[in-house]
Backbone as JSON, one array per atom type, in Angstrom:
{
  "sequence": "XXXXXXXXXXXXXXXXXXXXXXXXXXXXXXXXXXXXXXXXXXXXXXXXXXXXXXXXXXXXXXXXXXXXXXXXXXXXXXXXXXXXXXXXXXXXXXXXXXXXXXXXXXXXXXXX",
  "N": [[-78.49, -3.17, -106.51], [-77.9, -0.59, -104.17], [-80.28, -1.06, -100.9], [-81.98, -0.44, -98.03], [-83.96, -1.12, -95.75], [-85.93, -0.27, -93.5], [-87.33, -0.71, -90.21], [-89.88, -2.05, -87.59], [-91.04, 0.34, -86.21], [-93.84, 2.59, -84.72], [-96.2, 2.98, -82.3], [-95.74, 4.08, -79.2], [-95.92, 4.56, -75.38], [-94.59, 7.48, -73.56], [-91.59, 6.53, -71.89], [-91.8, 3.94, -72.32], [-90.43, 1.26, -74.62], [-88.56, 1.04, -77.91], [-87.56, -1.19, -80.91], [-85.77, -0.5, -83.76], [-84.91, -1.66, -86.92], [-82.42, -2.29, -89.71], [-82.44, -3.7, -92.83], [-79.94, -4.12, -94.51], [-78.72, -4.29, -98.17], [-77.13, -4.95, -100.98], [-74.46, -3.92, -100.99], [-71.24, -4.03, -99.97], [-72.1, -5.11, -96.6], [-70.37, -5.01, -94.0], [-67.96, -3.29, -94.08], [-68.72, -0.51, -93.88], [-69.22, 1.92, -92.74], [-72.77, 2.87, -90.47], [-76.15, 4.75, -90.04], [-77.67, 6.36, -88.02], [-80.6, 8.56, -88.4], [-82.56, 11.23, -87.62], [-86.0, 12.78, -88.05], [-88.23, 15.2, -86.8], [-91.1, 16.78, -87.17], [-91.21, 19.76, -88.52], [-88.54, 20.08, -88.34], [-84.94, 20.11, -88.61], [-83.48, 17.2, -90.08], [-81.61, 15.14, -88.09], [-78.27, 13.47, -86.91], [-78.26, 10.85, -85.24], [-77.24, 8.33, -83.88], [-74.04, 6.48, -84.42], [-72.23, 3.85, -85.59], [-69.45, 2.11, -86.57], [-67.67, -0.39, -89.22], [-66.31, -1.93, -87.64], [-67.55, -1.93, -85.32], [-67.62, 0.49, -83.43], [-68.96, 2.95, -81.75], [-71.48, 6.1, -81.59], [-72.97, 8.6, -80.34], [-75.01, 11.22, -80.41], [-76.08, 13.8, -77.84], [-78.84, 13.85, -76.52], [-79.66, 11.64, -76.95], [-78.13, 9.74, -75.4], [-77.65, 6.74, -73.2], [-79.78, 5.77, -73.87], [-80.64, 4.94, -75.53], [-79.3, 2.49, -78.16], [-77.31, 1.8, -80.68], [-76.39, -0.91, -82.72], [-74.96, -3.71, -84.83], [-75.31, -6.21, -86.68], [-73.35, -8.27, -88.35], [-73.34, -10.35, -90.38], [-75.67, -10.88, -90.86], [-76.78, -8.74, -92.15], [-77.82, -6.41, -91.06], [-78.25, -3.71, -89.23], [-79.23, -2.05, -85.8], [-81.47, -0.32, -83.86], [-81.91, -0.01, -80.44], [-84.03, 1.48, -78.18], [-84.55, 2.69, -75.8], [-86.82, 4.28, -72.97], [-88.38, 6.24, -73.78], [-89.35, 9.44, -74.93], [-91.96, 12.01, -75.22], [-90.57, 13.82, -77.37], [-88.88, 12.03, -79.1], [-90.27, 11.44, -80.81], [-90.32, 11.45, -84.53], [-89.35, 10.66, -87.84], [-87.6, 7.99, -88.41], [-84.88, 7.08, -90.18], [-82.81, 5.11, -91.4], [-79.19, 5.1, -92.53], [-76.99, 4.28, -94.88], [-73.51, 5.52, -94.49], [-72.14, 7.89, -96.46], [-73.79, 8.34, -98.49], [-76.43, 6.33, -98.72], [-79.88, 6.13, -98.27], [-82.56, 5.05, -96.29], [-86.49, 4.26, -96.38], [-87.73, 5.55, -94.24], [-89.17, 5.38, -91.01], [-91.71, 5.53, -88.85], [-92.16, 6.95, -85.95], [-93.73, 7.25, -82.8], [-94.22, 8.78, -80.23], [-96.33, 8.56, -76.98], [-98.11, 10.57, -74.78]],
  "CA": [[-78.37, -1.79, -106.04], [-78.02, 0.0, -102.64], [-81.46, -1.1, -100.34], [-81.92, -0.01, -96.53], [-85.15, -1.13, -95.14], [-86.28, -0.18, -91.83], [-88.84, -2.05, -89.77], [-89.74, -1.87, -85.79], [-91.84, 1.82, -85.84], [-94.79, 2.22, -84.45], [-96.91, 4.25, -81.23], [-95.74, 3.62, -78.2], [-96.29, 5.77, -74.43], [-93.76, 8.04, -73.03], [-91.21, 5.43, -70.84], [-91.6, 2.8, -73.06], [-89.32, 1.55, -75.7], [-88.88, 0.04, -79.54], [-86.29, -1.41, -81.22], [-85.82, -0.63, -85.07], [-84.08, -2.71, -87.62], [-82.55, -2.14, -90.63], [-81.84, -4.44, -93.49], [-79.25, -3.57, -95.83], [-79.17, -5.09, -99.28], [-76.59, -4.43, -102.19], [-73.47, -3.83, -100.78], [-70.5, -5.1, -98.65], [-72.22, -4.45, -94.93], [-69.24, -4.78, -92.86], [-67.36, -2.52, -94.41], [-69.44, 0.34, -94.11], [-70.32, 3.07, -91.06], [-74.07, 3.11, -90.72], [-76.01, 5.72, -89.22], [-79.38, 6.3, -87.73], [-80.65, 9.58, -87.92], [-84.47, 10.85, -87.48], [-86.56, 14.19, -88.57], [-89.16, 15.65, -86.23], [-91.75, 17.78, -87.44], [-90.89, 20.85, -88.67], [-87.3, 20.25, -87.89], [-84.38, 19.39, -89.67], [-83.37, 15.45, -89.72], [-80.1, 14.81, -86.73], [-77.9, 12.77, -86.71], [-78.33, 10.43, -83.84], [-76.25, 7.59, -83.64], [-73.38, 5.89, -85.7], [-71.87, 2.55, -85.83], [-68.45, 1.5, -87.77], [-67.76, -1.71, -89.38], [-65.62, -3.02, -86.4], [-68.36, -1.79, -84.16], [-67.33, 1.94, -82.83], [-70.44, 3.82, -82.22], [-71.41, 7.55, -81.34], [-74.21, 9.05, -79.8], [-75.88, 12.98, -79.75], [-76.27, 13.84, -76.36], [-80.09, 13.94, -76.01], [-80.15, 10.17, -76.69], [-76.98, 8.83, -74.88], [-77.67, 6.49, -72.18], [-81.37, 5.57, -74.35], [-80.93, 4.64, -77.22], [-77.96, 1.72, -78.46], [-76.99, 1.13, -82.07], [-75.58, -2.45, -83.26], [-75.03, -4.39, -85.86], [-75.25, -8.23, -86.87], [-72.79, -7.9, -90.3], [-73.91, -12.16, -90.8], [-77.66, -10.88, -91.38], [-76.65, -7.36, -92.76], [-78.65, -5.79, -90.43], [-78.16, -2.76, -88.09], [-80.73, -1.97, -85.27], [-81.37, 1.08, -82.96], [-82.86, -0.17, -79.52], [-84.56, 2.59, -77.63], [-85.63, 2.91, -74.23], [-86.76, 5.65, -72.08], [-88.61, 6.93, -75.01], [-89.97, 10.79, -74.59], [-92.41, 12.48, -76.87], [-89.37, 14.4, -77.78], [-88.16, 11.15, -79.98], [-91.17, 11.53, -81.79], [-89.76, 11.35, -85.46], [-89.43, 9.57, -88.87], [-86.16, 7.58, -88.35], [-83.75, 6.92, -91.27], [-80.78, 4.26, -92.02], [-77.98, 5.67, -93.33], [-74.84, 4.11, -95.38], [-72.84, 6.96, -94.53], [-72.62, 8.82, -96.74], [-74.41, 8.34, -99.3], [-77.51, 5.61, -98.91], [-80.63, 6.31, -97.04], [-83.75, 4.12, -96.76], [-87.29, 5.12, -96.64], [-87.54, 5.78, -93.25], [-90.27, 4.63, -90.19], [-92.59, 6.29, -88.37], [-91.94, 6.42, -84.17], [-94.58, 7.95, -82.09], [-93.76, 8.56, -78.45], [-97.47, 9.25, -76.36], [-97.41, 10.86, -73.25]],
  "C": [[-78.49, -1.76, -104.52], [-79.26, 0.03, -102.32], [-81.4, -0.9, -99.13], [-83.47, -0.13, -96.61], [-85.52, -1.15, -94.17], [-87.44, -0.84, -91.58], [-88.86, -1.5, -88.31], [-90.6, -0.37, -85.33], [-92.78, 1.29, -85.58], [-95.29, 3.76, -83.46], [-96.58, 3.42, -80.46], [-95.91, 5.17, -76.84], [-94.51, 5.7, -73.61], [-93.39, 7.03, -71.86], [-90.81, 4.01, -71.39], [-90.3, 2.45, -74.15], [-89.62, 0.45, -77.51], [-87.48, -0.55, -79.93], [-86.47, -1.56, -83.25], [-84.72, -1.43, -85.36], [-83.99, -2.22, -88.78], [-81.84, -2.98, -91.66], [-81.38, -3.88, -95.09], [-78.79, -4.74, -97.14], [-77.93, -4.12, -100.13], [-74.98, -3.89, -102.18], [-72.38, -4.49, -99.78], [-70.75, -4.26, -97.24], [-70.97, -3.89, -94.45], [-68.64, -3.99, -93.32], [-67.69, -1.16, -94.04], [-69.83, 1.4, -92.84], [-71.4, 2.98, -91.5], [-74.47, 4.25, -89.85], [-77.78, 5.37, -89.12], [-79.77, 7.81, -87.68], [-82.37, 9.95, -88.24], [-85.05, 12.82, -87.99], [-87.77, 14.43, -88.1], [-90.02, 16.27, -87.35], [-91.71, 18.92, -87.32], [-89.53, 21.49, -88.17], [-86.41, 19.72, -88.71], [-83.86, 18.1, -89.27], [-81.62, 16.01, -89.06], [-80.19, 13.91, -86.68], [-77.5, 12.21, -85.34], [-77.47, 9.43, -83.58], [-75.23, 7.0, -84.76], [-72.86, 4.76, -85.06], [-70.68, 2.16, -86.83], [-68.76, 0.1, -88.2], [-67.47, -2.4, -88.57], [-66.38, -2.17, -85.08], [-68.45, -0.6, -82.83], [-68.52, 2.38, -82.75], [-69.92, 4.87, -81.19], [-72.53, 7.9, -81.13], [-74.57, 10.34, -79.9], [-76.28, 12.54, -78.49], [-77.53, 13.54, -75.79], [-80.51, 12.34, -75.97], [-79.03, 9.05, -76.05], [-77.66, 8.42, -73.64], [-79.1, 6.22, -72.27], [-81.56, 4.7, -75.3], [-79.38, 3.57, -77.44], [-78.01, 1.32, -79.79], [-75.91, -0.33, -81.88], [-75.87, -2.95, -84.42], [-74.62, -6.08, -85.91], [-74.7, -8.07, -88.67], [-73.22, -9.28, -90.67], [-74.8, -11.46, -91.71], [-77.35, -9.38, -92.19], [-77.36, -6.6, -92.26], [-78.17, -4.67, -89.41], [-79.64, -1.92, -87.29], [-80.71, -0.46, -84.54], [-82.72, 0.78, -81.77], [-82.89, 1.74, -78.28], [-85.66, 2.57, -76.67], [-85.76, 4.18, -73.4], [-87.13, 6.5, -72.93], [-89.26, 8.59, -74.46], [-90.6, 11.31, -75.93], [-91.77, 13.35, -77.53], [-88.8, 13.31, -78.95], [-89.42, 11.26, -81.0], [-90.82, 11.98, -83.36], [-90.06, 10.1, -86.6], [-88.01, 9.3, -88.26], [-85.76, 7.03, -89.55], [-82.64, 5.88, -91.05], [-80.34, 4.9, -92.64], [-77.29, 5.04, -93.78], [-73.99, 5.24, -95.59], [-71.72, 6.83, -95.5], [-73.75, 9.04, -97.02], [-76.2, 7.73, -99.75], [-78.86, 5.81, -97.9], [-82.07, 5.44, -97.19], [-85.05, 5.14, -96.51], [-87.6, 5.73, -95.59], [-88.97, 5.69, -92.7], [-90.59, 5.5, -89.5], [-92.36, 6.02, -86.31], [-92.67, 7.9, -83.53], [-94.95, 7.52, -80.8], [-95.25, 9.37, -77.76], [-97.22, 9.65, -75.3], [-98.8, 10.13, -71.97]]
}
């Protein structure tokens, strides 16, 4: 079956950065758009970056020029490095197999 496991959350201070990871399990990677998208507190989850199979990606504005999605289709993995963090990113973050697959999603806590 369809698995997405994220990894790489944590607390870090406003400036700093993380880099999540997510390992997908159960289907053909490469094929696949992935997505990263995250859910503040008391907000609804946005979609933040995407990623095709042949390596297209897409950004929301608030994290362009911060934040970089990639993927390693070998390892089945897609990551989401993030620098220039603000307690504004403060969120659960999510993998996506867009559409349909979403993992459990990680904890990222930006201090000031």
């Amino acid at each position: 079956q369809v698995q997405l496991v994220e990894s790489g959350g944590g607390l870090v201070q406003a400036g700093g950065s993380l880099r999540l990871s997510c390992a997908a399990s159960g289907f053909s990677f490469s094929f696949n758009t992935m997505a990263w998208y995250r859910q503040a507190p008391g907000k609804q989850r946005e979609l933040i970056a995407t990623i095709t199979g042949s390596g297209n990606t897409g950004y929301v504005d608030s994290v362009k020029g911060r934040f970089t999605i990639s993927r390693d289709n070998a390892k089945k993995t897609v990551y989401l490095q993030m620098n220039s963090l603000k307690t504004e990113d403060t969120a659960v973050y999510y993998c996506v197999r867009v559409p349909d697959y979403w993992g459990q999603g990680t904890q990222v806590t930006v201090s000031s």
